[in-house]
N, C-alpha and C positions, 0 to 999 in steps of 0.2 A: 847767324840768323839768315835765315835763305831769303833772298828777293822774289817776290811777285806779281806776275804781269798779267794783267787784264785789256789785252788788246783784240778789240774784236773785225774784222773784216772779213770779206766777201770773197768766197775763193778755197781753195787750198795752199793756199803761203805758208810754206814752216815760220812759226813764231816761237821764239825761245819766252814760254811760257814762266818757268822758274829757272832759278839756278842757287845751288848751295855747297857749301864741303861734299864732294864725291856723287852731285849729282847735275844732269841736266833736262829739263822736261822742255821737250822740242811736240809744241800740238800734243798728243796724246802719249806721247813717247818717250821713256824715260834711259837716260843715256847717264853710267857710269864709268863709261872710261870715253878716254878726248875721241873727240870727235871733229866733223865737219859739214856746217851747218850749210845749204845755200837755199835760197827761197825754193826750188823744185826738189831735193833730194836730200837725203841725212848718207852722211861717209863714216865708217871708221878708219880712223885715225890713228895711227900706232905708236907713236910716244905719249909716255905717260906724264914726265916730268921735263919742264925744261931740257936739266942735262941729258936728254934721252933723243932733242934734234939732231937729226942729218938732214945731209943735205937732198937724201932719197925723199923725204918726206915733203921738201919746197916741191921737188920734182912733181909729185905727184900732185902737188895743189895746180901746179900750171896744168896737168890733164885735164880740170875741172872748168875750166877756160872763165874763171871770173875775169871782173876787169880790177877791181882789187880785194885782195886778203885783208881780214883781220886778223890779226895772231893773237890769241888772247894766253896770256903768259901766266897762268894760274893764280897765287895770291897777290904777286908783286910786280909791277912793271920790268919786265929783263927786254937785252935788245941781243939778238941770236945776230953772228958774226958775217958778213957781208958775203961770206964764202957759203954762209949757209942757204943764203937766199939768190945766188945769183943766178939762179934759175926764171924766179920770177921778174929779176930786173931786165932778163934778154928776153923775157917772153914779151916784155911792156905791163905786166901784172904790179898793177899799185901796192903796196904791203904798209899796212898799220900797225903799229905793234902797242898794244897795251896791256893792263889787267885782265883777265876771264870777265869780271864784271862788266868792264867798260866795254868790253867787245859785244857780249849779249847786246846794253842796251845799245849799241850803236849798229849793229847788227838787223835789231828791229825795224830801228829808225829805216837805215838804209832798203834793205828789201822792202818795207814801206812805200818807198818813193820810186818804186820797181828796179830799184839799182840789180844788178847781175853781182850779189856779194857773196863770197864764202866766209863765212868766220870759221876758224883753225883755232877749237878753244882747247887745253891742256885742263883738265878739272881744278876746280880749289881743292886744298888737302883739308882731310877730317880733319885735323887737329885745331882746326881756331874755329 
């Protein structure tokens, strides 16, 4: 059952509108494979699944110069290996890791309160 967000404000802020198995609706924008969400800009993102992390891919979230990541980890909370992320720990890049869900709404929240966040979501899989 996909989630639904009715957050309105003033501006151009990417808001993650919905999110459900094999999808994401960023503002008017519908995004089927992972992506990278930050209040000014939409990224793709090129792992599809969990086991599809490198460590090219931390790399390139510190380009983006948040002050912290979410990782949103698709259906299930997973925690990607210290090696994967030591990109962002030398950059000073905060990294949150939880569900795709959790990261949406915490995602919200955060660019909300004008935080500088990227969320790094991996989609939910169609199957549940």
């Amino acid at each position: 059952v996909p989630m639904k967000f009715q957050l309105d404000t003033p501006g151009t802020l990417n808001r993650i509108r919905v999110y459900g198995p094999g999808r994401i609706t960023v503002n008017q924008t519908v995004a089927e494979r992972s992506i990278v969400v930050l209040p000014d800009r939409i990224a793709d993102w090129p792992p599809q699944d969990f086991a599809g992390l490198t460590a090219a891919h931390f790399d390139f979230l510190c380009t983006l110069q948040p002050e912290v990541v979410l990782l949103g980890t698709g259906d299930r909370l997973q925690f990607p290996s210290a090696v994967l992320t030591r990109a962002l720990a030398q950059a000073g890049i905060g990294l949150e890791v939880m569900d795709t869900g959790a990261a949406c709404r915490t995602y919200n929240v955060l660019a909300g309160e004008g935080r500088n966040v990227a969320a790094a979501l991996l989609m939910l899989s169609a199957g549940r």
